[in-house]
Structures are given as structure tokens and as C-alpha cells.
C-alpha positions in Angstrom: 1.1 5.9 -7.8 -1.0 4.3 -4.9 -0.7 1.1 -4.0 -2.9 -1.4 -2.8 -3.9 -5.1 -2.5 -1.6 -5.8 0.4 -3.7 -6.4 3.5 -4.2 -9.3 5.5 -7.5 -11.0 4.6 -6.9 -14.0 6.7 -6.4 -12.8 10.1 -10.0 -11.3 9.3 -11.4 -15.1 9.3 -10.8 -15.6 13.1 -12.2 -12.2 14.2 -15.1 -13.2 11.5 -15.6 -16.5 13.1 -16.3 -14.7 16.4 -18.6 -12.2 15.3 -21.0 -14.9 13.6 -20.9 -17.0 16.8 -22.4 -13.8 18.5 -25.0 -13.3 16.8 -27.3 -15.0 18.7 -26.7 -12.6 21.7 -29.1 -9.2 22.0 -26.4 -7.0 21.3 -24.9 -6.6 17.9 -21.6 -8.1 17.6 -18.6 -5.8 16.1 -18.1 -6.6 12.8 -14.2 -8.5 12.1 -12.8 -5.6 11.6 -13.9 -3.9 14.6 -13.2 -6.9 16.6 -10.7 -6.2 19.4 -7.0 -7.9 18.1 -7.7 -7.0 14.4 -4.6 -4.8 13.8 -3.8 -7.3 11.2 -6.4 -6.9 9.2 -6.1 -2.9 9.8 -2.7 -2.4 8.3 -2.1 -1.6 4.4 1.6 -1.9 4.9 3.8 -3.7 2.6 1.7 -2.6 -0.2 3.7 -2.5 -3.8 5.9 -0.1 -5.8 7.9 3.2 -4.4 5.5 4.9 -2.9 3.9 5.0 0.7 1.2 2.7 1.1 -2.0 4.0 1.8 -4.6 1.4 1.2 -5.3 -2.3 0.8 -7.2 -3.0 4.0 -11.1 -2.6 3.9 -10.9 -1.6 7.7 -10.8 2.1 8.9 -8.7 2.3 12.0 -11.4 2.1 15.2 -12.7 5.5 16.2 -10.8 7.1 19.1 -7.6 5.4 17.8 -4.9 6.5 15.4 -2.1 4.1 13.4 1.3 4.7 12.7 2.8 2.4 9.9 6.6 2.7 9.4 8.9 0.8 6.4 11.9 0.8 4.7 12.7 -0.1 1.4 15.4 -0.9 -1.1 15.2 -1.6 -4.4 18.3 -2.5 -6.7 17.5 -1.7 -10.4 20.2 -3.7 -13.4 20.5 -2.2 -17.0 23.3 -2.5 -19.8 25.6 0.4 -17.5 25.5 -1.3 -14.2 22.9 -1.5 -11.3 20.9 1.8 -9.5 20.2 1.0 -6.0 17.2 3.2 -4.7 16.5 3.2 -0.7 13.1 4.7 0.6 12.4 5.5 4.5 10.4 5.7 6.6 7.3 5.7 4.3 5.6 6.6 6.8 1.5 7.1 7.2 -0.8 8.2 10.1 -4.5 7.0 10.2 -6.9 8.5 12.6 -10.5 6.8 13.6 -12.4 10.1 13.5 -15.8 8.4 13.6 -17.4 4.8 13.3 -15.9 3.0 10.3 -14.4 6.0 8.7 -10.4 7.2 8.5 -8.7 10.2 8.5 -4.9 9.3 6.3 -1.6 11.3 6.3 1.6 10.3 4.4 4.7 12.3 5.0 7.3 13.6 2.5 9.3 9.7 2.6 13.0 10.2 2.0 14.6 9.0 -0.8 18.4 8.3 -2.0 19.7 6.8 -5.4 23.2 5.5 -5.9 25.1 3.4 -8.1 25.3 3.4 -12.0 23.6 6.4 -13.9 21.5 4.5 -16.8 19.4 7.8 -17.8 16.0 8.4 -17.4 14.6 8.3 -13.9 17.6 5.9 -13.0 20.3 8.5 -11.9 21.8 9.3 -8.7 20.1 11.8 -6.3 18.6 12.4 -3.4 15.6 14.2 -2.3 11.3 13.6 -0.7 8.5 12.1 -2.1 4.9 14.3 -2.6 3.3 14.1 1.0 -0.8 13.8 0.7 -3.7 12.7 3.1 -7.1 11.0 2.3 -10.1 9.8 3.9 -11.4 6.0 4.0 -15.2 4.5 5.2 -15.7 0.8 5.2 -18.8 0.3 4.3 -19.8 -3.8 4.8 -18.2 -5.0 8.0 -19.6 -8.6 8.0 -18.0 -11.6 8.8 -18.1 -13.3 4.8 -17.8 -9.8 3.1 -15.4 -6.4 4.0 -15.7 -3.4 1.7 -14.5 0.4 1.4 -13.9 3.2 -0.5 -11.0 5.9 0.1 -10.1 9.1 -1.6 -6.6 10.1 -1.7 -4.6 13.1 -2.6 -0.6 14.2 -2.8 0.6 17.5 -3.4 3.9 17.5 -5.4 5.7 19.0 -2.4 9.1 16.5 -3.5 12.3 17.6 -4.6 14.1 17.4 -6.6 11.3 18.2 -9.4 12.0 16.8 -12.8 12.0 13.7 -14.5 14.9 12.6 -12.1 13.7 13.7 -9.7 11.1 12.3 -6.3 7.9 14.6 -7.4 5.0 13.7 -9.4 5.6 17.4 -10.3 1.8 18.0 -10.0 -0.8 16.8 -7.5 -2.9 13.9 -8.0 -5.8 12.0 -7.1 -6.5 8.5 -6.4 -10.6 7.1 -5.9 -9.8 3.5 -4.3 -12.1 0.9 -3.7 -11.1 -2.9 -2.0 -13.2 -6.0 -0.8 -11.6 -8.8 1.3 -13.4 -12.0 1.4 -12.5 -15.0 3.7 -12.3 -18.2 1.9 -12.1 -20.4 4.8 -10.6 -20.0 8.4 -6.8 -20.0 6.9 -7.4 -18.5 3.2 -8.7 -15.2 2.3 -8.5 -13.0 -1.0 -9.0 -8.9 -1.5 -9.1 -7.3 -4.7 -7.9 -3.5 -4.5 -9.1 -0.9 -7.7 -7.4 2.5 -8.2 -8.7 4.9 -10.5 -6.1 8.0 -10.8 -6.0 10.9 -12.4 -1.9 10.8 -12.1 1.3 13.5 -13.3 4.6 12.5 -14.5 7.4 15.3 -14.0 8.8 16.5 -17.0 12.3 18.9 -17.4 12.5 21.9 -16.5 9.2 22.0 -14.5 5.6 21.1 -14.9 4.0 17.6 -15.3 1.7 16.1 -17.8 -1.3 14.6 -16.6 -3.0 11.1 -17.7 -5.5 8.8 -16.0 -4.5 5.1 -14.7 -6.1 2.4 -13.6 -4.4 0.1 -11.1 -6.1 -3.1 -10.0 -4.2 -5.6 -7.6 -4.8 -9.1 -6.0 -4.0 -10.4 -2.9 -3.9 -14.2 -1.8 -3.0 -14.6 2.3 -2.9 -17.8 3.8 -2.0 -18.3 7.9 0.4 -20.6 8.3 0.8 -20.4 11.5 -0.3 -18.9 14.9 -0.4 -14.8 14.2 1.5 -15.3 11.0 0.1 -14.6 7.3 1.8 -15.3 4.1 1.0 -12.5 1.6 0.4 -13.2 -2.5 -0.2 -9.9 -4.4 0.1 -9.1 -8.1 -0.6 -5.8 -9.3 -1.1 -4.3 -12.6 -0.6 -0.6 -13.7 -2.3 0.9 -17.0 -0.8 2.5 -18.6 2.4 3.8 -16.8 2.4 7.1 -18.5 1.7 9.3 -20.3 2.6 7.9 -23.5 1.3 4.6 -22.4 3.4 0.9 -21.4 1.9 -1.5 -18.8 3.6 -2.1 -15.2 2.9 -5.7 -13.3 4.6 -6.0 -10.1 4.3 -9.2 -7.9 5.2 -9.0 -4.2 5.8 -11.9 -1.4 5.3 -11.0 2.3 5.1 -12.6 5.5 3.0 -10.5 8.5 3.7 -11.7 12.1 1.6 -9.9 14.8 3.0 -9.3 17.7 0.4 -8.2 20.3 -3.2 -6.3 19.7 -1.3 -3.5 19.1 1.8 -4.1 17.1 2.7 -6.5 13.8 5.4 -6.2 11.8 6.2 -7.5 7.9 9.3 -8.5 5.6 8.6 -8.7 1.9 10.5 -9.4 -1.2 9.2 -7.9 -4.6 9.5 -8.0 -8.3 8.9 -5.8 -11.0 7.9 -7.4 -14.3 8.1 -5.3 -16.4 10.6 -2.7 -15.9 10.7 0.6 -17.9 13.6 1.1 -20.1 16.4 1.2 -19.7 16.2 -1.1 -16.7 16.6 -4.4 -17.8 15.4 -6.5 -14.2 13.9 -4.9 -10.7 13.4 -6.0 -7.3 13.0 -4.8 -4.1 13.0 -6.0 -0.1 11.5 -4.6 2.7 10.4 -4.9 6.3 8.3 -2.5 8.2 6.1 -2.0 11.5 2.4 -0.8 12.8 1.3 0.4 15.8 -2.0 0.8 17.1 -2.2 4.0 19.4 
């Protein structure tokens, strides 16, 4: 499933700040997102769950330019047999301004390898690549109290091994996303990410059975300090299947940009309400963008 939710509202505020103090010049200012510096609020990295994220920031990458977001993963999954460690790299995705406010987006096949205790179901050893897919995202409100935009996303089940145990959603899917960010004050800022997807779950020996999800998340960010952002996200899956069940998965993360061109994160997330036959889940992870 896509993820979302996960972008840095609050290092919009500053750009915001400077945009409204323009306006009383004769040339329109950029809007925050367009604002030179504003790779923080660019990125959808950490995002939530296994897959690569590819939304959660209302911006579109700057026309001319292209982003390459990198991160690795690890998630450690405990049952009644022991615990399934599951690492995921380099979740990868390339965004490409192709014209004003609007996003060309690539994911790659990410690897994938699971080790440790076999509890049955999805949690067995293996190794293998996720579905790669590619999208298109235009922000459409680019002012300094309100960001909006609307993305359509699609993955091909190119991953292997197919099956239930497999990495593949064993058919292709589609995901209509739409997130709005809204600066609360120069420090605070919330966005609300909505996925709507029609989604596949692998079944033995081949094939997939389709369902429709909905996915809405939450994100809190606060700056805490100069070019660091402390991320709150919560996200809730409905249902998880095809034969129903509820995910909710909350996720802590600290962004630190590093120059106009470069930030990099470190998050630690939870899964409350893991499928049987895991009894707890939790994952870290760090990762990187780069503005090209």
C-alpha cells in the first residue's frame, strides 16, 4: 500500500513567512513550496509501512529539477515461534519537475530479505523485490496558510517471489492521493494525507484478489530547532484485505536538513495492530534526499 502523511509541514512556515512579506512587491512572490531552501518540505520520505514512499508532501519537486530519496528499513516482527526480522533497501524514488507545480514519480523494485523464525503466513524467510510503479503529482494551492495536491500512482506486480510469501502485490494497483499541509504557527504545522486504492493481495499459486482501501494518515511536525523537525504521524488502513481487519501504524521521526539541497531522517515506528500471527511490530529507519 502507499504511504503518506510524512512530510515536513513546518519547515513550510519559514518559507511561508517570506512569501507573505513579499507580497507587497510587483512581482508575485513563489509560493513556500517553491521558495528556494524548501527541500524539506519537498520530501515524502520516512513515510509508514513496507513500501516505498511516494507521497505526503503537497510540493511537486521545482520544474527543471529531479529528487532522489533513498532509505533503509528494518522491521523486527515477534509471534508465539520466535521473531521475523524483515530489511528493506534502498526504497528508493525519483521525482522529476516536468512543469510548474506538477511531478513526474518512479519507485524502483526495493530489495527485500526476511530472516529469523518462520510463524506462517507472510512471516517466512525469503528474499526477493518489491512491485516498481511511477505516478504523477500537481500541487494545486501554493500559498503561504494553505498547500494542497493530488497524485496518481501506479505499481506493476513486477516482485518476486509472487505468492502470499512472497514481495508482489501479485497484480497491479492504483492509488488516487490527495494531502493538505497547513502551518499552525511559525514552529507547528499539520497535513492530512487520503489514499483511495484499488489494491491486490497475492494469493498461492498465482493471481491476486482485488479489494478497495482507504488509507488516511495525520502528521504533527514541530521545529525544534534550527533545520530540525520532529515528525508525529498516525495512519489508518481500511480494511487490510480482502477479507477485511483494520491496520493503524504510528511513526516518530526527526528530519535535519543539511544544505538547500540535502536532508536526511531517522525514524522509529509501530504497528498497532499487527496481523496474525504476529503478536507486536516495529520498525527503524534512516534515509536521505537530494535535490538534483
Amino acid at each position: 500500500m502507499r504511504r503518506g502523511g510524512a512530510g515536513s509541514v513546518a519547515l513550510l512556515v519559514a518559507a511561508a513567512m517570506t512569501a507573505a512579506s513579499a507580497c507587497g512587491q510587483s512581482a508575485p512572490a513563489p509560493g513556500p513550496c517553491e521558495q528556494a531552501g524548501a527541500i524539506g518540505s519537498i520530501v515524502d520520505r520516512p513515510g509508514l509501512g513496507r513500501p516505498t514512499a511516494t507521497n505526503g508532501s503537497p510540493c511537486a519537486v521545482p520544474t527543471g529539477d529531479a529528487m532522489l530519496e533513498l532509505g533503509y528499513r528494518s522491521q523486527s516482527t515477534q509471534g508465539s515461534a520466535g521473531t521475523s526480522a524483515l530489511a528493506i533497501y534502498p526504497l528508493a524514488v525519483i521525482r522529476v519537475g516536468v512543469a510548474k507545480r506538477t511531478e513526474l514519480v518512479f519507485a524502483p523494485p526495493a530489495f527485500s530479505t526476511r530472516s529469523g523464525a518462520a510463524l506462517g503466513g507472510v512471516f517466512v524467510p525469503a528474499s526477493g523485490s518489491q512491485d516498481l510503479g511511477f505516478g504523477i503529482k500537481r500541487t494545486f494551492d501554493d500559498r503561504p496558510a494553505f498547500q494542497d495536491a493530488f497524485e496518481f500512482f501506479y505499481t506493476a506486480p513486477t516482485g518476486a517471489p509472487q505468492g502470499i510469501s512472497g514481495f508482489s502485490a501479485g497484480g497491479p494497483t492504483y492509488t488516487l492521493s490527495y494531502t493538505a499541509a497547513i502551518p499552525l504557527g511559525s514552529t507547528v504545522g499539520v497535513s492530512l494525507t487520503q489514499n483511495a486504492i484499488a489494491n491486490a493481495v497475492p494469493q498461492n499459486p498465482a493471481g491476486a484478489t482485488r479489494f478497495f482501501a482507504y488509507q488516511p494518515s495525520l502528521t504533527l511536525s514541530y521545529g525544534f530547532a534550527a533545520n530540525t523537525t520532529l515528525l508525529l504521524s498516525d495512519q489508518i488502513t481500511t480494511p487490510l484485505g480482502a477479507t477485511g481487519g483494520t491496520g493503524n501504524r504510528a511513526l516518530i521521526a526527526v528530519q535535519r536538513v543539511l544544505s538547500r539541497r540535502a536532508v536526511i531522517d531517522v525514524e522509529y515506528e509501530v504497528n498497532a495492530l499487527p496481523a496474525a500471527p504476529a503478536a507486536s511490530q516495529h520498525a527503524i529507519g534512516a534515509g536521505l534526499a537530494l535535490l538534483l
